[in-house]
N, C-alpha and C positions, 0 to 999 in steps of 0.2 A: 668403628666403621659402620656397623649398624645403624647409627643415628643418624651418620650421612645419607645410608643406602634408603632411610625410613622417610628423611626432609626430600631427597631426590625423587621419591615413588610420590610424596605428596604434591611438590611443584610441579611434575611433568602433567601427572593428573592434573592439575588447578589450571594450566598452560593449555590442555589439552582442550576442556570444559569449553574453554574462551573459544577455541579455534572449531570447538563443534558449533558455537550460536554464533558469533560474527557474518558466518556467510548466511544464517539466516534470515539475518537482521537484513542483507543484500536482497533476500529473496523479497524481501518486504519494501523496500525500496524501488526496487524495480517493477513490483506492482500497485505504487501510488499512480494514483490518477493524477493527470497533468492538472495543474490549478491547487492542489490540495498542500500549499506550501509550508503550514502549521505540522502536518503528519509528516512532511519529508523534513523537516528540521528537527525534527523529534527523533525519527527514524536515524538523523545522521547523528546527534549528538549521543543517541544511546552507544552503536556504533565506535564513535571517536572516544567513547570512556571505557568503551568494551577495550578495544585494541590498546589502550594506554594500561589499563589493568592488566591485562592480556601480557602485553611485554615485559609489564614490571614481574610476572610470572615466569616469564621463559627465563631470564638469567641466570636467578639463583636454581635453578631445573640443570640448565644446562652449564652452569660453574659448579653445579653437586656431582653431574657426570665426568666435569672435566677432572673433578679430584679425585671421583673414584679410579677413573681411567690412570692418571696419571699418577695420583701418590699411593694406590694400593694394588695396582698393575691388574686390577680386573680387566680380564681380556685380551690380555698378551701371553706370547707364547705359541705354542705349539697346540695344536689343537682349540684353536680361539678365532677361526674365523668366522665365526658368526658375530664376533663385536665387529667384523669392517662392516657384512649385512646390517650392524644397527648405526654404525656411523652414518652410514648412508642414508637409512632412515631418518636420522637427527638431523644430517643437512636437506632431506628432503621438507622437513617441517621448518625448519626456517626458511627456506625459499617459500614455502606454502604463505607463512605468517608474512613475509615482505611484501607477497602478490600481493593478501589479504591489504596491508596497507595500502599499495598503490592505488587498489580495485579500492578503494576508503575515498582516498585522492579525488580519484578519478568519478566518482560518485558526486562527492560536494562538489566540484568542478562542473558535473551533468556534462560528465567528457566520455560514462561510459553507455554504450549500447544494450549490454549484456541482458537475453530474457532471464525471467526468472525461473525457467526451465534449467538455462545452463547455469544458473546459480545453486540450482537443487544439484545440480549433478559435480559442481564447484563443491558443494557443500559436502560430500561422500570421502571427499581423499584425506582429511585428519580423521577417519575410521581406520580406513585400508592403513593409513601410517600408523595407526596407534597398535593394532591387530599384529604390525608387520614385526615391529620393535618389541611386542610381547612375545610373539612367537619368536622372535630369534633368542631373546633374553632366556625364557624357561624353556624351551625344548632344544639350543644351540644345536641347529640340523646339522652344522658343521661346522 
């Protein structure tokens, strides 16, 4: 069980990493100058390799949590509700990671608006999620 919980603490980190520089790589896109067509196809294909490494990350992350959860009942029981608080953090970061693509999408398309102010601010909540999921995991408040 150790080995799992050791490959799991590594992938979420590795998952995580991605999901801290992908929105920054937005921030950088959204402050290309119009005309500078070379930097924005640079800008998108870092991006598109970011987020395809990035996913190839989250699964085995999140199939090493699936197993902890479910074939060694971490988290079940009585006195275990701070695993639902980290569920919920888990599906907040994959919704987080599918925005992350669409806002990808929506970028190569030049379909989004977004300043790169509210891409800073885009950029802050796989902290708050990563913070959120450690503090439930080592202090389980409840």
């Amino acid at each position: 069980m150790l080995w799992v919980k050791a490959f799991h603490i590594i992938f979420v980190a590795s998952w995580f990493a991605g999901l801290f520089y992908l929105p920054r790589i937005f921030v950088n896109l959204a402050m290309v100058t119009p005309g500078s067509v070379a930097e924005r196809e640079r800008l998108l294909l870092m991006a598109r390799k970011l987020l395809r490494f990035t996913t190839l990350l989250a699964v085995p992350a999140l199939g090493l949590g699936l197993w902890l959860w479910l074939g060694y009942g971490i988290g079940r029981g009585p006195g275990n509700g701070w695993m639902h608080g980290k569920l919920a953090v888990v599906l907040l970061a994959v919704a987080y990671h599918h925005v992350c693509a669409r806002l990808l999408r929506n970028l190569g398309q030049d379909r989004d608006r977004h300043s790169h102010r509210w891409f800073r601010w885009f950029n802050e909540i796989p902290v708050l999620l990563l913070m959120a999921a450690v503090v439930l995991v080592v202090v389980k408040p409840f």
